[in-house]
N, C-alpha and C positions, 0 to 999 in steps of 0.2 A: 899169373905172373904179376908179380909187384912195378907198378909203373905203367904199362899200358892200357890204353883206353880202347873200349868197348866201342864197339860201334852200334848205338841204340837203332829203334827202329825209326824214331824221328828223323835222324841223323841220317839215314837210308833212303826215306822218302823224300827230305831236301836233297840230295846228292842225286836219286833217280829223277826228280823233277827238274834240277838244274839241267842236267844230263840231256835229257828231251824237249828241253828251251833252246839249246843250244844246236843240236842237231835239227830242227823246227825252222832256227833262224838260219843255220848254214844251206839248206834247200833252199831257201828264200832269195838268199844272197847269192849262191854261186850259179843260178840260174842264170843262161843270157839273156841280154836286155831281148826285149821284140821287135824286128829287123822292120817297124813300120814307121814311114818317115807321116808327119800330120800337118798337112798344110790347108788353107782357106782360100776362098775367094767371095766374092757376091754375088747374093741371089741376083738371077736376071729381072726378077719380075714383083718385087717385093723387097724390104729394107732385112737385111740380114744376113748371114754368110752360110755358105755351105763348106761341111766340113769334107776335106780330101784323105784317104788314109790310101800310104802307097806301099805296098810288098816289096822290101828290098831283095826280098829273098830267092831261091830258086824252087822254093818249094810253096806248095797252097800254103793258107794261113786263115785259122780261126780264130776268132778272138769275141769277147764282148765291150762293148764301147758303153759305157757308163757318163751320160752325158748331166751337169748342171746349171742351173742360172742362178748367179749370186744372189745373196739376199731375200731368193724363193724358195718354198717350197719343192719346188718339181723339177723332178727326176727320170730320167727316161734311161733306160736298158736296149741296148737293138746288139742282135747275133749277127756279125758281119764275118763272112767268107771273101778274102784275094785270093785270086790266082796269083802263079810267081808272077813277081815281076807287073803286076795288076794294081791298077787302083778300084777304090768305091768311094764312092760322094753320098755325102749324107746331108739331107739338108729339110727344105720344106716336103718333098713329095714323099718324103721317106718318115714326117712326121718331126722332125724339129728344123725350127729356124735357129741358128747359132747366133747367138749374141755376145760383145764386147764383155769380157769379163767369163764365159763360161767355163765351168770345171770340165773337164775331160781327165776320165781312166780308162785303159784300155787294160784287159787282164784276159789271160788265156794258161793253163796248166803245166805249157812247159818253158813258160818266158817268166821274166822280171816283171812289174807291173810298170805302166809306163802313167805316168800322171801330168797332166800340164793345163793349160790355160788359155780361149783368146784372150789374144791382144787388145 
C-alpha cells in the first residue's frame, strides 16, 4: 500500500527496549516505600552514633542496610532482620561506628529504596 510505513526491525528493537525501561521503572516506582523509620543516638562509650532502624510495620522485615562515610572509601553491607513493630541498633559492636555525614541505603525486594543521611 502506497503511503504507509513499515515497521523495520530497528524500529522494533527501540520500541521493545523502550517498552521494558518503562515497565523496569514502573516496578521500581509503584513499589511502597519501606515502613522503617531511621533514627540515631550516641555511643555510650566511644565518640559516634548508633544507628536505630524501627519496623513500622505488622509484619517481620528484611532488608539490607548499605552504610557510607563521606569522602572515604569504605563501605559496609549488614543483613538486618525486625520483627513487627521491633527495632535493631547498629553501631560499634555490630562493626560500624556512624559518623556526621554518613550515606545510608536501605533496600529490600519488595520496598522502594529508602536512601538518607546523618545529620
Amino acid at each position: 500500500m502506497p503511503g504507509v510505513k513499515r515497521l523495520t526491525p530497528a524500529k522494533l528493537v527501540a520500541i521493545s527496549l523502550l517498552v521494558g525501561v518503562l515497565i523496569w521503572y514502573a516496578f521500581r516506582v509503584l513499589k511502597p516505600p519501606l515502613p522503617v523509620a531511621v533514627q540515631f543516638r550516641s555511643e555510650m562509650y566511644r565518640p559516634g552514633f548508633v544507628l536505630i532502624f524501627k519496623n513500622e510495620s505488622d509484619h517481620a522485615l528484611s532488608f539490607t542496610a548499605t552504610l557510607g562515610h563521606p569522602g572515604q572509601q569504605e563501605e559496609k553491607t549488614f543483613a538486618i532482620r525486625v520483627q513487627p513493630h521491633g527495632a535493631y541498633e547498629l553501631g560499634s559492636s555490630q562493626g560500624w561506628v556512624g559518623q556526621s555525614g554518613d550515606r545510608i541505603s536501605l533496600t529490600s525486594s519488595n520496598y522502594r529504596v529508602w536512601t538518607g543521611a546523618m545529620p
